[in-house]
N, C-alpha and C positions, 0 to 999 in steps of 0.2 A: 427732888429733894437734895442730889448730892450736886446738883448745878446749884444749888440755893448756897449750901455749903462751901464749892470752890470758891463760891462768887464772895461771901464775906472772910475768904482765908486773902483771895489774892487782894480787899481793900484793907483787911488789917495787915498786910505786910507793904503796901503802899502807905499808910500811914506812920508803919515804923522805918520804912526809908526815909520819908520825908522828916520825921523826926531827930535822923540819925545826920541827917546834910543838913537839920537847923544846929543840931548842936555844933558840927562841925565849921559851919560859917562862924558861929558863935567863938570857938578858938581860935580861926585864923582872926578874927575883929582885935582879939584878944592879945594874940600876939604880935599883930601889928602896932597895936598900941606900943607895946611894951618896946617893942623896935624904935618907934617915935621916941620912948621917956628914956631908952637904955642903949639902945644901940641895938644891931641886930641880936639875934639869941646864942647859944655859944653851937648849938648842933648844927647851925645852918650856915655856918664858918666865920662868924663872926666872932668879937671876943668884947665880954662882959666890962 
């Protein structure tokens, strides 16, 4: 019973990493973009 248990604690925190590297690709996508329409961003030494 509590290998039943480890076993759906360690695939829902594998789904919320996998989650957490979607959304994270989704902001670098995002800032890239923006690098493309702007220039680089002003934290990454670039200037607006």
């Amino acid at each position: 019973m509590i290998g039943l248990f480890l076993t759906f604690c360690d695939r829902f925190f594998d789904l919320l990493s996998v989650a957490a590297a979607e959304r994270n690709a989704d902001e670098v996508r995002w800032r890239r973009q923006i690098g493309r329409d702007f220039g680089p961003l002003p934290e990454s030494g670039g200037r607006w």
